[in-house]
C-alpha positions in Angstrom: 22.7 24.1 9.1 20.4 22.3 6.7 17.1 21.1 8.9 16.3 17.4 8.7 13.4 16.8 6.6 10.5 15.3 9.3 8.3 12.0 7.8 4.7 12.4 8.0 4.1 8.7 8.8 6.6 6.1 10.2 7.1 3.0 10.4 9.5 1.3 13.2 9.9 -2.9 13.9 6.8 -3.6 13.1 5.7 -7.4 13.9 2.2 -8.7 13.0 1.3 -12.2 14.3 -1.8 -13.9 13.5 -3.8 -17.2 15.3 -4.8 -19.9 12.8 -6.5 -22.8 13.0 -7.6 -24.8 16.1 -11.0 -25.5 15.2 -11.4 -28.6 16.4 -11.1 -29.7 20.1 -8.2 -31.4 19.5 -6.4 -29.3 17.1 -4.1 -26.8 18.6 -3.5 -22.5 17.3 -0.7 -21.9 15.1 0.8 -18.5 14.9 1.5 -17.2 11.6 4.1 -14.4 11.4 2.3 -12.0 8.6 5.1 -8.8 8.7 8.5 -9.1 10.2 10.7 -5.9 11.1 9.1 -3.9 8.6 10.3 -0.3 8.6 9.8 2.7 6.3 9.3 6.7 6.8 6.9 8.5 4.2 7.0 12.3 3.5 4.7 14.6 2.6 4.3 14.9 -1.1 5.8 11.3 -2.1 4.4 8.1 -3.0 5.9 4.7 -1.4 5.4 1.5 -3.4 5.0 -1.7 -2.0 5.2 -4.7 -4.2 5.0 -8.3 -3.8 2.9 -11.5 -4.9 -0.8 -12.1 -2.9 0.3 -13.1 0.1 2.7 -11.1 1.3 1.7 -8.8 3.5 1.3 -5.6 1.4 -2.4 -5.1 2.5 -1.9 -6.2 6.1 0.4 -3.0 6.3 -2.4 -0.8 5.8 -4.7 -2.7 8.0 -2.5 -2.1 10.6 -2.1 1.4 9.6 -6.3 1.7 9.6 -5.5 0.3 13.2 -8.0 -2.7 12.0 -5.5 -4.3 14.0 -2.6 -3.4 16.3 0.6 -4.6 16.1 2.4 -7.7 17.9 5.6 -5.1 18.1 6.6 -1.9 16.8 5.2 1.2 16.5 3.2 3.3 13.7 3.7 7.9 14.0 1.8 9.7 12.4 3.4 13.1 13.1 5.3 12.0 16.2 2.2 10.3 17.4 1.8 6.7 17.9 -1.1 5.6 15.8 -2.1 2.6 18.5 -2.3 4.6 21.3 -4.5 7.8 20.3 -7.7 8.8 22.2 -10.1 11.2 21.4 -9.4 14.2 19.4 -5.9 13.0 18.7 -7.9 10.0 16.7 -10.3 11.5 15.4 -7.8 14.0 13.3 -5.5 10.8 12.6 -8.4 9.4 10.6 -9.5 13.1 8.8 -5.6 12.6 7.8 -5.3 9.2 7.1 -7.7 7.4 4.4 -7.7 4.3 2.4 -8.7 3.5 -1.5 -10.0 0.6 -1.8 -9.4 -2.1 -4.3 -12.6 -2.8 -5.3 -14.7 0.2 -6.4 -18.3 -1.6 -6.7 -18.6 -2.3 -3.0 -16.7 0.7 -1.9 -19.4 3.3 -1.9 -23.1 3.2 -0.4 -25.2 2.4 -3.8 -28.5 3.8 -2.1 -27.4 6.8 -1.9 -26.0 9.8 -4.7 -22.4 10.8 -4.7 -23.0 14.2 -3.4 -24.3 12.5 -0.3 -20.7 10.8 0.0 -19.2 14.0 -0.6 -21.7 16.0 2.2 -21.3 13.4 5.1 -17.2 14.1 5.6 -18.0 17.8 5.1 -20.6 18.2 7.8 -18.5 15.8 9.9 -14.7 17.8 9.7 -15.8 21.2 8.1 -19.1 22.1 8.7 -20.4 25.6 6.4 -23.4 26.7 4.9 -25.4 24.8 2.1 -24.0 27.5 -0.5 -20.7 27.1 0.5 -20.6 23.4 0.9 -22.5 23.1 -2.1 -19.1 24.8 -3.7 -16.8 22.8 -2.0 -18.3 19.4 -2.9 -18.3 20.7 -7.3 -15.0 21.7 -6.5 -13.4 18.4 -5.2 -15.9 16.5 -8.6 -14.3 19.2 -10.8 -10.4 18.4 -9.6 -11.1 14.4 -9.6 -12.9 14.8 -13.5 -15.9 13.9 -12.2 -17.7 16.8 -14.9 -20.0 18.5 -15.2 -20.0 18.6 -11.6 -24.0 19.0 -10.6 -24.7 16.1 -13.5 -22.3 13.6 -11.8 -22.9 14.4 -8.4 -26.3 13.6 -8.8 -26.0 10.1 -9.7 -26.0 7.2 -7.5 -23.0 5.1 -7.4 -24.0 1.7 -9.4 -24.9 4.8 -12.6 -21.4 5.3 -12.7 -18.2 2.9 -13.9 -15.2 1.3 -12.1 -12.6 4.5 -12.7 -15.3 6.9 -12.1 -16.5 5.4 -9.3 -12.6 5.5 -7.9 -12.6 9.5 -9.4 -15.5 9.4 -6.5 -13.9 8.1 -3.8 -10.7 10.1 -4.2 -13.1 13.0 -4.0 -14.3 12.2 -0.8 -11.4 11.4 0.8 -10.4 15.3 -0.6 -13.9 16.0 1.5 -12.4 14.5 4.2 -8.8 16.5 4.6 -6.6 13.4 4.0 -2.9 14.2 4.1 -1.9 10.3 3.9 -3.6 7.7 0.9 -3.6 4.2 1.5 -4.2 2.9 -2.2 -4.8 -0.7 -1.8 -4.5 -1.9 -5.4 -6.7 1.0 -6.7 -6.4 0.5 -10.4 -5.9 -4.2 -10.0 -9.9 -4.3 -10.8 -10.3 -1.5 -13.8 -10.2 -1.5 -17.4 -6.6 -1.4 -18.6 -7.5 1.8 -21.1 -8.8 3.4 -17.5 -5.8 2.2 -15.3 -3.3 5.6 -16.5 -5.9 8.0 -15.8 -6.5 7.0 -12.4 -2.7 6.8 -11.4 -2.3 10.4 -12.9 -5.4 12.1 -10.8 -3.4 10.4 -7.6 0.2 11.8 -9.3 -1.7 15.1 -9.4 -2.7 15.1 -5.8 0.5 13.9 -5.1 2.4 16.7 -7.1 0.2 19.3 -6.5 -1.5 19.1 -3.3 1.0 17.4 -1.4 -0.8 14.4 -0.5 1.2 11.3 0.5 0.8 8.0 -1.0 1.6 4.6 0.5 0.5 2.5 -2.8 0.3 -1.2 -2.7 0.3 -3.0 -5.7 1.8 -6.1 -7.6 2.4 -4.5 -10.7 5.8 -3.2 -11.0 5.0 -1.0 -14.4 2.8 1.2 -12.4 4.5 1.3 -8.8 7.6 2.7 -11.3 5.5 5.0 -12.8 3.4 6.3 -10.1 5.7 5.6 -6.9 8.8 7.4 -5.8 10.5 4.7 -3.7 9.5 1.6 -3.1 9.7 -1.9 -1.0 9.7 -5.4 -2.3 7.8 -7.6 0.2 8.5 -11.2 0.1 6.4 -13.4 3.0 6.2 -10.4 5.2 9.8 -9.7 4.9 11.4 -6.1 3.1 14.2 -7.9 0.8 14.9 -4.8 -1.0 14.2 -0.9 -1.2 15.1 2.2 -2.3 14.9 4.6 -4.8 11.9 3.2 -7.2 14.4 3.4 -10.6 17.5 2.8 -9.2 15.4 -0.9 -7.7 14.1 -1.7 -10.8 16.6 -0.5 -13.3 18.7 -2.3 -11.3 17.5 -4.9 -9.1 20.0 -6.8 -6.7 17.7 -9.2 -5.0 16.7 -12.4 -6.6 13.0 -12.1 -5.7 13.1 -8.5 -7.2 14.7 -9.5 -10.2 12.2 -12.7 -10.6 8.9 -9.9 -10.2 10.6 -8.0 -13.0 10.8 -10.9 -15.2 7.2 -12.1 -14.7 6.1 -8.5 -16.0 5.2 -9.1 -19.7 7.6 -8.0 -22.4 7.2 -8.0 -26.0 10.7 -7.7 -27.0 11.7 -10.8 -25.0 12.6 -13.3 -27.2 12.4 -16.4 -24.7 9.6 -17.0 -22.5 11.1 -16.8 -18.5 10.5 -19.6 -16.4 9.4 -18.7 -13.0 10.6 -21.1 -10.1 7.2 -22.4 -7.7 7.5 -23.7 -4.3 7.7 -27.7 -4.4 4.9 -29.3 -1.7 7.3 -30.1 0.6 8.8 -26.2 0.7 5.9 -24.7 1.0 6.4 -24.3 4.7 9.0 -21.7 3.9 6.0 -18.8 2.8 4.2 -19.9 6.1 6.0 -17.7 8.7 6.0 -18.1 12.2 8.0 -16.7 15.2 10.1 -20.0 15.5 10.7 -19.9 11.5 14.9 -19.5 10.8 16.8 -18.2 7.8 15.7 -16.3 4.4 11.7 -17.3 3.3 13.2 -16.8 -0.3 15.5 -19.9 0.1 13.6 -22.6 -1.7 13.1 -20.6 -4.8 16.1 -18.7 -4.8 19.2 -19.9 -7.8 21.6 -18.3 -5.3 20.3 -19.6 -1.8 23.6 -20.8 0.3 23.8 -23.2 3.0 23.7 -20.6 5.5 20.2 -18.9 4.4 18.3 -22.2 5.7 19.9 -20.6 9.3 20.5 -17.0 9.0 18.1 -13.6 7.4 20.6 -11.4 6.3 20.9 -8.2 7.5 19.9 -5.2 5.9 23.0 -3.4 3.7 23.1 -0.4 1.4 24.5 -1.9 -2.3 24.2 1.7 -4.1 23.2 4.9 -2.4 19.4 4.4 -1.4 19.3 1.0 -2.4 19.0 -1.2 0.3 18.6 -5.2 0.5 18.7 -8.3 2.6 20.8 -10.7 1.2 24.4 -12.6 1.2 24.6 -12.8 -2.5 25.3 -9.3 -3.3 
């Protein structure tokens, strides 16, 4: 018998609630519902996309995942282990294991100090050596993220070198640091465009060849398709759709899927697509709260029925792997 392949991070029901407002004396909290029922396992080796407009949620999933904060409801595993509730050594290995990119790679590194330092700290920290040997290890992880010649870029301090290099950096560190899962928050949204592919195919490489996992947030559906091998369209904290990255956007069956894949620029369109917004008096409907009823794509849906102003649909498999929440299909 065949044995079940095991996820190396998973996602069950997870609810994240936020307080807003009350400021004043006499103005009351308001609970805003930022993730609803979100679900997803992620192997070892693969990269999930998750895609949406700003807004939606995407990055709150890794903050919870960086327990920045911990969940209304639900439950994050790393390997079988509840992320929320680890002590001591069990924490420390879950963040060797787990590590996040940042979006921004001017503010993501400490400009006072050179990047072998960055490299150095993890080292000492998780695998402590010799100078010689560690001295090895740190050109080696420079050499595998392009950062060459090894000593000559090592040496500089942060603000000496550019946005991708910079990222090139921080992906060796995080190698420094033995990370088995990659939170890429929008890694590539603030670099040049001519610096954008080599970036995704250093994190392909770690993917492909070292077996790192990916959990890569972005709102660019060219690069989750290139980079990603499933992925989940977020709308307002909800999962509308997911599945196997080509067979979602080669062949998209929610509305909100098939509007992100119209927004992407194409040169071969002949007429320009025209994008529904939310009216003032809908915009309620990408405010989420616990009390909040029926499908948060309604008002900007062409397909919205009576019965999505009461009812979210259930989750149903429309091909194999593909998965959405919708009547329509």
């Amino acid at each position: 018998m065949k044995e079940e392949k095991q996820p190396i991070f998973s996602v069950k029901n997870v609810v994240m609630d936020f307080k807003v407002g009350g400021k004043g004396f006499f103005s009351a909290k308001k609970t805003l519902r930022a993730l609803n029922d979100i679900s997803f396992d992620l192997y070892k080796g693969e990269a999930l996309a998750i895609v949406g407009e700003s807004g939606c949620g995407k990055s709150t999933i890794c903050r919870v995942a960086m327990r920045f904060y911990n969940p209304t409801s639900g439950t994050m595993n790393f390997e079988n282990n509840n992320i929320h509730k680890l002590k001591g050594d069990g924490l420390k290995i879950y963040r060797q294991k787990s590590q996040m990119i940042f979006q921004d790679p001017f503010s993501s590194l400490n400009p006072l100090h050179n990047i072998y330092y960055h490299l150095e700290r993890p080292l000492k920290l998780y695998h402590p050596s010799n100078k010689k040997t560690m001295k090895e290890k740190m050109d080696e992880y420079l050499t595998m993220v392009g950062l060459v010649p090894p000593e000559e870029q090592g040496s500089k301090n942060p603000y000496q070198l550019s946005g991708g290099q910079r990222q090139r950096a921080y992906l060796a560190r995080i190698l420094a640091v033995g990370a088995e899962v990659i939170f890429a928050d929008e890694p590539t949204s603030m670099l040049d465009v001519s610096i954008r592919l080599g970036i995704l195919n250093l994190m392909n490489k770690l993917k492909t060849e070292n077996g790192k996992s990916f959990i890569y947030i972005t709102h660019d559906i060219a690069t989750a398709r290139y980079f990603a091998d499933r992925i989940i369209v977020l709308y307002a904290g909800h999962m509308v759709e997911w599945g196997e990255v080509n067979k979602v956007i080669l062949n998209p069956k929610h509305p909100y899927t098939k509007l992100l894949i119209a927004a992407a620029p194409d040169p071969e369109r002949e007429e320009a697509v025209e994008l529904p917004v939310l009216k003032d008096e809908e915009s309620e409907v990408t405010v989420w709260t616990p009390e909040s009823k029926g499908c948060p794509f309604r008002s900007r849906c062409p397909v919205a029925e009576e019965r999505c102003s009461r009812e979210f649909p259930e989750a149903r498999e429309v091909s194999e792997g593909q998965f959405i929440r919708c009547f329509h299909q």
